[in-house]
C-alpha positions in Angstrom: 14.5 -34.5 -7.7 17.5 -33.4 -9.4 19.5 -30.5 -8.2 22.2 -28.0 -9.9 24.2 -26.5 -7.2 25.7 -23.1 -8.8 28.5 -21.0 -7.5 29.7 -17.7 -8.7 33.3 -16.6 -8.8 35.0 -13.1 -9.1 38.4 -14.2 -8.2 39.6 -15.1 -4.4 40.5 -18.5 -5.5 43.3 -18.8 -2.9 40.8 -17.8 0.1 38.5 -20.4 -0.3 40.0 -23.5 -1.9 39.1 -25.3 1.5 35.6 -24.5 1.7 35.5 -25.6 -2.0 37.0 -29.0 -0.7 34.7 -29.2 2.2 31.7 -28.4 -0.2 32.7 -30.9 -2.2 33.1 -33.7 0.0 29.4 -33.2 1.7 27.9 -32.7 -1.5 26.6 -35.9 -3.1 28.1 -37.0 -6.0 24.8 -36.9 -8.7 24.6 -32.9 -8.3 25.8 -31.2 -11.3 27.9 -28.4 -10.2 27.7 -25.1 -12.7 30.4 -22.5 -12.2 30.1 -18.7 -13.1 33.5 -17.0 -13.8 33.2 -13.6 -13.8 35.9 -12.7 -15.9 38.3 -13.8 -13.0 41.9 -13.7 -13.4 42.6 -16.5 -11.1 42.7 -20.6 -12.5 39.0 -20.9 -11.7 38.2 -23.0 -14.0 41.8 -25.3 -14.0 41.1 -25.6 -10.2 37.6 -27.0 -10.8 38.5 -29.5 -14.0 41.6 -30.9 -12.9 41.9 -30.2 -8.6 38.0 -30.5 -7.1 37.3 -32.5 -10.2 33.2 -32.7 -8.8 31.2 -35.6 -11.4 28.9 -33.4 -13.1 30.7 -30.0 -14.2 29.5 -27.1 -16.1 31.3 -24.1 -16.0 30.6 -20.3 -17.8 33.2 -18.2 -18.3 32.1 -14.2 -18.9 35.1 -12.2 -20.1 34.3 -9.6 -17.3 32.2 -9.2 -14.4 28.5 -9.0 -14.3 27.3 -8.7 -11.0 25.1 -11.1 -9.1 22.3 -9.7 -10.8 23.0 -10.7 -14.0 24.6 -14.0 -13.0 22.1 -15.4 -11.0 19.6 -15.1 -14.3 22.8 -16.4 -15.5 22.7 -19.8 -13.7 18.5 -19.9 -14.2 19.2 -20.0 -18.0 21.6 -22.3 -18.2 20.0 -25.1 -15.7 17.3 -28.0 -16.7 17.0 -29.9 -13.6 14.0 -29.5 -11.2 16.0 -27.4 -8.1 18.9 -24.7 -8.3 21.1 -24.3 -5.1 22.9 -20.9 -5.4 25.8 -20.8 -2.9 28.5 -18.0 -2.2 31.7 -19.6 -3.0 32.6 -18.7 1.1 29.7 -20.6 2.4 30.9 -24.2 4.4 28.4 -26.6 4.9 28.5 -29.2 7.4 26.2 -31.4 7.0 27.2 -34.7 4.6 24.5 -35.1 1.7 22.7 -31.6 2.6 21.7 -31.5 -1.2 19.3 -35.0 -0.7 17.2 -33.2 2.7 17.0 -29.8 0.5 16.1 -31.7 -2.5 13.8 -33.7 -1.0 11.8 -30.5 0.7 10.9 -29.9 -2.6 10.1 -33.5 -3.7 7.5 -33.9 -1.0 6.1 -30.1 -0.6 4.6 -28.9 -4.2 4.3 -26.0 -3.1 7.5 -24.8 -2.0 8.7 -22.3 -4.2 12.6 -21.4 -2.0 14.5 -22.2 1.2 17.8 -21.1 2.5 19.8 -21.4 5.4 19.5 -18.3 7.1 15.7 -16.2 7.3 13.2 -14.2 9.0 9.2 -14.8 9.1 8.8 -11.6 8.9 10.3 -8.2 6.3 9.4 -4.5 6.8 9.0 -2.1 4.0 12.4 -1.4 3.7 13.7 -5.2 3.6 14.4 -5.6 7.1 13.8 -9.0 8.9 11.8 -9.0 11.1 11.8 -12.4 13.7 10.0 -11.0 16.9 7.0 -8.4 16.1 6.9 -7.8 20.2 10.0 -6.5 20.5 10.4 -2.8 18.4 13.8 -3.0 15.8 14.4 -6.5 16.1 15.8 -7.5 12.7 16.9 -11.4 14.3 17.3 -13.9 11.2 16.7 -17.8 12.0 19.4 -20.4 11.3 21.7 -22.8 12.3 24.6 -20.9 11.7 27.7 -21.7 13.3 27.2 -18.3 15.4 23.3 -18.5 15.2 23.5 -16.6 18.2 25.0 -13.1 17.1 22.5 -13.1 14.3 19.8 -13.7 15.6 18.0 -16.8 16.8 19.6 -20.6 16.5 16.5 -22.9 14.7 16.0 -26.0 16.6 13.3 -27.5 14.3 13.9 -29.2 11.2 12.7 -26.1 9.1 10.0 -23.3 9.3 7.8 -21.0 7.1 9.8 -17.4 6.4 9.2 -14.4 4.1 12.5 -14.0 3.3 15.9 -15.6 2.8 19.3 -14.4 3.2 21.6 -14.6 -0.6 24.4 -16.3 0.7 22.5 -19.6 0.3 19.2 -20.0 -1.3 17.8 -23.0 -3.6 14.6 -22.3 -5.8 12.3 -24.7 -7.6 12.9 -24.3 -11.1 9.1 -24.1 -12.0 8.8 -21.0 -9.7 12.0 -19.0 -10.8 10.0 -19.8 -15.0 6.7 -18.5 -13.8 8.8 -15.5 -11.9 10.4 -14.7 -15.0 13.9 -14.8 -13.1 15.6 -12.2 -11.2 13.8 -8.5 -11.3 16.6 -6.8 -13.9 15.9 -3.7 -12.7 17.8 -4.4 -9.8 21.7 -3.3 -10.2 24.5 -5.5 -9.6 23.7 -6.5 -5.9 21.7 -5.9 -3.0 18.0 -6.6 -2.1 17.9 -9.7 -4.7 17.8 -11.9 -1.7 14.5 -10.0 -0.2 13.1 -10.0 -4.0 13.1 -13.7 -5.2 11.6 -15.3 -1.8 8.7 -12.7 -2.0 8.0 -13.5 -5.7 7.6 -16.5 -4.3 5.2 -15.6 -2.2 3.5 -13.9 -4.2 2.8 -16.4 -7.0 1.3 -19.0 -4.4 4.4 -20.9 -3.2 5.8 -20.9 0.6 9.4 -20.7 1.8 11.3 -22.4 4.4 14.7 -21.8 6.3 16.2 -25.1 6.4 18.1 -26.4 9.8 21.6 -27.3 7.9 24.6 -26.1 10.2 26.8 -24.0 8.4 29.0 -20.7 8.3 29.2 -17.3 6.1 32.8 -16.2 6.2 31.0 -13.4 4.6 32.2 -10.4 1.8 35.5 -12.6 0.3 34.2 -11.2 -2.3 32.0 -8.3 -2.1 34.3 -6.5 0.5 37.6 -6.3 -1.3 39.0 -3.2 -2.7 38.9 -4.8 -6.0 35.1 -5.3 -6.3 34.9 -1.8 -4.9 36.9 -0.1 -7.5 34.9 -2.3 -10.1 31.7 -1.1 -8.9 32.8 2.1 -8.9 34.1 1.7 -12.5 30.2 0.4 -13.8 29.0 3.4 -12.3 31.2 5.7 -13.7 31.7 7.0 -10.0 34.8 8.3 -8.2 33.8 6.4 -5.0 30.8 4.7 -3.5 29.3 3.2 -6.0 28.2 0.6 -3.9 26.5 2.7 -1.5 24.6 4.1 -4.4 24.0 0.7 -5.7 22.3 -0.6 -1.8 20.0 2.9 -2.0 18.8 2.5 -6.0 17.7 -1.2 -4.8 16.1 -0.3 -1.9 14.5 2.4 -3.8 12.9 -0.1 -5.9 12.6 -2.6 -3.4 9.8 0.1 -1.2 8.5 0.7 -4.8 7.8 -3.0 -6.1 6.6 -4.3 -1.9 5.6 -1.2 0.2 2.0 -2.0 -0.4 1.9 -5.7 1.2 4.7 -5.2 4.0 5.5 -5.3 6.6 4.4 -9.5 6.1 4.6 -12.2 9.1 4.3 -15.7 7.7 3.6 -17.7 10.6 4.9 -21.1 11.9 1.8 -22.8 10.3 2.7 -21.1 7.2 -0.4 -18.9 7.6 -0.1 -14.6 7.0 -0.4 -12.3 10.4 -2.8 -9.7 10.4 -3.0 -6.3 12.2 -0.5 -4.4 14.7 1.8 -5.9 17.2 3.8 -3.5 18.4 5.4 -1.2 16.1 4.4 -3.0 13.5 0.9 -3.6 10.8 0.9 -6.3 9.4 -1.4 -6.9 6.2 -1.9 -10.7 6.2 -2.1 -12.2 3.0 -2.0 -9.6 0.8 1.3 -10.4 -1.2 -1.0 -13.3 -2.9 -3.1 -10.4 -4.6 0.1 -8.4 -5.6 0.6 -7.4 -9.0 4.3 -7.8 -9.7 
């Protein structure tokens, strides 16, 4: 199967030119790589064409910044092959030719609708993980992050079935993300996405998987820099915290759109968990009757 691997940019060029490198050099060469420049006002675009140089390039330039939102339906519009990797530009990957496992996940399960490299088998009404139901407030993720540890729990298998993924890196048959209609709009700018799209999944028939690829988030290069924050604020027409409002409107819609199938367990055979364990009912399989 083919694979487009897209990565959005809102400056912070300097920051993460290495990872960039690294990405490139454990990527294989037949992935078509699709950048989003968000109005930057660093060389994104010069740094791709003429210093990574990757085979396959598209690249998008908006004249000002849209939010992940927007850009993520973004990079569904604008991609043709069969799977669409969407990595934070701060994400290193260590493992050379990760794009031909993850591809090929899809290639031999039809019915997997997204994987990522960091998730929990289980989400509570507010989009909390949820990775052991026995133990009350336990909101451990699963993956072979570098620090796996501090997160949550390190995944020794190959892969397992989860309910939800974590945005920093998640890939997404194309057929699904058609049939899904894209990203939920109604969502603003950022936040909760990354809880939505895995349980659209879900909820049209497909399964999910967190995949065993060692990696590490160097986390908000982006998302936690003043500039993004007085942006935000700017959108919002807000003197400050606007993206504290933004994190309580999504979750707002988030309890709206799920409350009525969570909390959800998928199991390790990929099966749904049914009835209370500790603080928590679950409701089985009912996301596969849900009505988006």
């Amino acid at each position: 199967m083919n694979l487009t691997l897209a990565v959005p940019f809102f400056n912070q060029l300097h920051d993460v030119k290495g990872i960039l490198g690294l990405l490139k050099f454990v990527t294989s060469p037949e992935v078509t790589w699709l950048i989003i420049d968000n109005g930057s006002s660093d060389p994104i675009e010069d740094f791709f064409r003429h210093t990574l140089r990757p085979k396959r390039l598209n690249f998008i330039r908006n004249p000002k910044n849209v939010g992940m939102v927007e850009t993520y339906n973004q990079i569904f519009a604008a991609t043709d092959t069969d799977v669409v990797a969407v990595l934070h530009n701060d994400v290193y990957i260590y493992e050379k030719s990760w794009d031909r496992r993850v591809a090929g996940l899809f290639q031999t399960r039809d019915s997997l609708g997204a994987l990522g490299f960091f998730g929990a088998q289980g989400v509570g009404t507010i989009g909390e993980r949820i990775q052991d139901p026995e133990v009350p407030g336990q909101m451990a993720g699963l993956s072979n992050l570098m620090e796996a540890s501090q997160h949550g729990i390190r995944l020794r298998e190959p892969f397992r079935p989860v309910a939800i993924l974590d945005g920093f890196a998640m890939v997404f048959r194309r057929t699904m993300l058609q049939k899904a209609g894209g990203l939920d709009t109604r969502y603003r700018y950022h936040h909760l996405y990354d809880r939505d799209l895995p349980l659209t999944s879900l909820s049209l028939g497909y399964h999910n998987l967190v995949v065993n690829v060692p990696c590490h988030h160097q986390s908000g290069v982006t998302a936690n820099r003043p500039e993004y924050q007085a942006w935000i604020d700017k959108q919002l027409n807000k003197p400050s915290g606007g993206d504290d409002w933004t994190h309580r409107q999504n979750s707002k819609l988030f309890y709206e759109k799920w409350h009525s199938v969570l909390p959800l367990y998928v199991e390790a055979d990929g099966s749904y968990r049914k009835g209370r364990l500790g603080q928590w009912d679950f409701k089985g399989d009912a996301i596969l009757k849900h009505r988006l």
